[in-house]
Phi, psi and omega in degrees: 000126165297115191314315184310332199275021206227111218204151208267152173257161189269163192318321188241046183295331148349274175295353168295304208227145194241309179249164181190167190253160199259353188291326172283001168304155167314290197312353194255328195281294190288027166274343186265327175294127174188156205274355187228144183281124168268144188306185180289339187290314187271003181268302190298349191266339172287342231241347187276302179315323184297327185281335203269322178288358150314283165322354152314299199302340209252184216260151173292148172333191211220134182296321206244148181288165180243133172244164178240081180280181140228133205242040157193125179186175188241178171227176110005327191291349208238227143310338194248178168268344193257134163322146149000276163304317171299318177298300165333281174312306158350293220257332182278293180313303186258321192269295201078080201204164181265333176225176169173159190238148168218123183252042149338145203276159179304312186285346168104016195054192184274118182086350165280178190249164182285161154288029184286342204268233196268323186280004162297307188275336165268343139337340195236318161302019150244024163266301185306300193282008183246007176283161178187091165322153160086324183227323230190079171277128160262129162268111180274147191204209195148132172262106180281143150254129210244039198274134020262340169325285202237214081271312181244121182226161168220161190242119173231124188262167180289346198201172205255049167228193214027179211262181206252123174341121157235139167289154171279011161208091181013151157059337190252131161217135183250190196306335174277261195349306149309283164337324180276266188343304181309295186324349217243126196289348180254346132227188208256152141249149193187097183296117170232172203061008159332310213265009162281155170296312192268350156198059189248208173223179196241060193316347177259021213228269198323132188321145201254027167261006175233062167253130164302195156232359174218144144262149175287084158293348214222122163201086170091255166270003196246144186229118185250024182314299176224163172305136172063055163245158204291345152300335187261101206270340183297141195303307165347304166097206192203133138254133183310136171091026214227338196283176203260294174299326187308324182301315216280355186278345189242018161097028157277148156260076171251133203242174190212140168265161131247175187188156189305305192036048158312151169236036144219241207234019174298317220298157180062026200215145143338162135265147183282347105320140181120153180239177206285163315313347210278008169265350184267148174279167168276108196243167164215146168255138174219150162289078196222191197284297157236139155316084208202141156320280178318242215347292190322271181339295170309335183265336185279326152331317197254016204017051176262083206193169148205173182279155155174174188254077187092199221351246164247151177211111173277178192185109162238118162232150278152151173180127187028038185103345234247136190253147207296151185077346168277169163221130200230210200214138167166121183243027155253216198261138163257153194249067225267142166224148210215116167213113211247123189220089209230146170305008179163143216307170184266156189252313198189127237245137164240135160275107173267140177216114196070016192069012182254108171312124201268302175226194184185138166217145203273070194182130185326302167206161194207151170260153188214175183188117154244094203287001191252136150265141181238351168216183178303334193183086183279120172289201185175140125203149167277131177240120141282129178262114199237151189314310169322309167131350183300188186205147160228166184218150160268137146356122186277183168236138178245131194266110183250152187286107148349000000 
C-alpha cells in the first residue's frame, strides 16, 4: 500500500466496523462529492482518476516469479506405471510444468524390494539426470509410512543427495523420530490422505510439536481443507478432527500444496474422462527467486506456496507487505490485498479467517482493511473459486497481536 495514499478514514469507523474498504479513505470520498455537474468529458476524466487512485491501495508488483509444479506421483520403482524418465518427461513436455518430484513409497510396493537398495539410487539418478536449472527442476523424495502419526508422509531433500529415511522398526514411527526429521533445514516433510481412517493422522489428537509445515490439501479427488467436504470424493471416507482446519485451530504453522499422487502418466493433466472435481490434477504454485532445486525447495520450506486444482492460477496474497506463508506483529490495521490471475474468470475470493469465512467477493482482486484482532495470532488464507468450478487455496499468513 502506498504510503501517501494511507489517508485518513472517519475517526469512528473503528467502532463501526469490522472489515473496510480503501473507498471510503478522504482521497477516495472527496473524488464523489462536488458541488457541481461536471461536463461530460471531465466526469469521465474524474471516474479515470477515481479508478486509478484505487490502484494506489494495492502492493508494489511481487518481488518473486511464480512457478508450477508437481510434488507427488509414482514410477515403476513402486506402485505405479510409467519410468522414472517418462514420469519426468511427461510433466516437463505435455503438462508443461516448471518442477516435479517423483515420490515413490519407501517399501517398493507389495511384493516389490524397498528403495533402500539399488531402486533408491536409481530414484535419485533420474532426479539428478532430469534436473535442468533455469527450465525444468527436481526434487529428489520418497513416500514414508509413518503410522501412527502420519500414515502417508513424503521427505523432500533441499539436493539430490543422502540416503533415504528408514524408521528402526519398518512402517512404525515414533515421536523422536519424527522430530528429528521436522528439525532438519535440508528436509520437508509433507502428509496427504490425513482425514482417511485407514491412512490418515489424527491433526486434532497428535502432540502439535509433530505438525508439518505444509500439508497436501488437494490430490486428484481428495480435499483435506475440512471435515466432509464437497470436493472430496474418495471411497476412503473422511475423520473428523483429521483436516487441515482442524491443525490450523489448534495454532499450526501449516501452509498447504497439491498434488496428483498419480500412478500412470496424468500428473499435472486432466483425465480426459471423468467428472468434476476427480478429474483435475494437483498443481502447486511456489513464490521464489529462480527455478532451481534449492530455490523450490527453499520456498516450500518458507511455505511460501499455495494449491489448486489443474491448469494455471497465479495468486498473490499479501497483508500488510507480508507474503502468503509469513508470519509478522503488528497491532494496527491490517491490509489485506488479493489478486487472482487464472485460465478462467474467478466466481468468487474467500478471506477464511481463523478458519471462519470472513468475507467473500465476487471479482478477481480486492483490497480489504481488517480493524479486528479476534485472537493472540490471527490466521488468513484465501480460498478460490474459478467460474469452472476449480478451487486454489493459499498458505495463510499469521498476525500476532503487538
Amino acid at each position: 500500500m502506498n504510503d501517501s495514499y494511507d489517508l485518513p478514514f472517519s475517526p469512528e469507523r473503528k467502532q463501526a466496523r469490522r472489515f473496510d474498504t480503501p473507498y471510503r479513505s478522504r482521497i477516495m470520498t472527496d473524488q464523489v462529492f462536488t458541488d457541481e455537474d461536471l461536463p461530460e468529458e471531465a466526469r469521465k476524466a474524474a471516474l479515470r482518476r477515481f479508478g486509478e487512485s484505487m490502484e494506489h491501495f494495492y502492493p508494489e508488483k511481487s518481488k518473486y516469479r511464480v512457478f508450477f509444479g508437481e510434488l507427488h506421483g509414482h514410477s515403476c520403482l513402486s506402485d505405479g506405471g510409467p519410468s522414472p524418465d517418462d514420469y519426468y518427461r511427461n510433466i516437463r513436455d505435455v503438462a508443461k510444468l516448471d518442477f516435479a518430484a517423483l515420490t515413490d513409497h519407501h517399501h517398493g510396493g507389495v511384493g516389490s524390494s524397498t528403495l533402500y537398495g539399488r531402486k533408491g539410487e536409481m530414484l535419485r539418478e533420474a532426479a539428478v539426470r532430469r534436473n535442468e536449472p533455469g527450465r525444468f527442476s527436481t526434487l529428489f523424495g520418497y513416500e514414508i509410512d509413518g503410522y501412527p502419526y502420519y500414515n502417508n508422509f513424503i521427505v523432500y531433500h533441499r539436493d539430490h543427495t543422502g540416503g533415504i529415511f528408514r524408521e528402526a522398526v519398518d512402517g512404525d514411527i515414533t515421536a523422536a523420530e519424527l522430530k528429528a526429521l521436522l528439525a532438519r533445514e535440508d528436509r520437508l516433510v509433507v502428509p496427504h490422505d490425513t482425514y482417511q481412517l485407514g491412512s490418515g493422522a489424527d491433526l486434532s489428537r497428535i502432540d502439535p510439536a509433530l505438525f508439518t509445515p505444509l500439508i497436501e490439501i488437494y490430490s486428484r479427488d481428495d480435499c483435506a481443507e475440512y471435515f466432509d467436504h464437497p470436493f472430496n470424493h474418495d471411497g476412503g471416507g473422511m475423520v473428523r478432527g483429521c483436516c487441515w482446519q482442524d491443525a490450523l485451530r489448534r495454532g499450526a504453522k501449516m501452509g498447504c500444496i497439491a498434488a496428483s499422487d498419480d500412478h500412470g502418466l496424468q500428473n499435472g493433466l486432466p483425465f480426459p474422462s471423468g467428472g468434476d472435481p476427480c478429474r483435475y490434477p494437483g498443481i502447486t504454485g511456489v513464490l521464489c527467486e529462480e527455478n532451481t532445486t534449492q530455490a523450490i525447495f527453499d520456498a516450500l520450506k518458507a511455505r511460501r506456496c499455495y494449491g489448486f486444482m489443474g491448469g494455471r492460477m497465479g495468486i498473490d496474497f499479501r497483508i500488510n507487505g507480508h507474503y502468503m506463508g509469513e508470519e509478522f506483529t503488528s497491532d494496527g490495521d491490517r491490509t489485506i490485498c488479493m489478486r487472482v490471475d487464472a485460465d478462467a474468470p474467478v466466481k468468487k475470493l474467500t478471506l477464511v479467517k481463523n478458519c471462519e469465512d470472513a468475507l467473500f467477493i465476487r471479482k478477481n482482486k480486492a483490497v480489504v482493511l481488517d480493524y479486528s484482532a479476534d485472537t493472540p495470532c490471527d490466521s488468513y488464507y484465501l480460498r478460490v473459486e474459478l467460474t469452472d468450478g476449480r478451487l486454489g487455496w493459499t498458505s495463510p499468513i499469521w498476525v500476532n497481536c503487538g
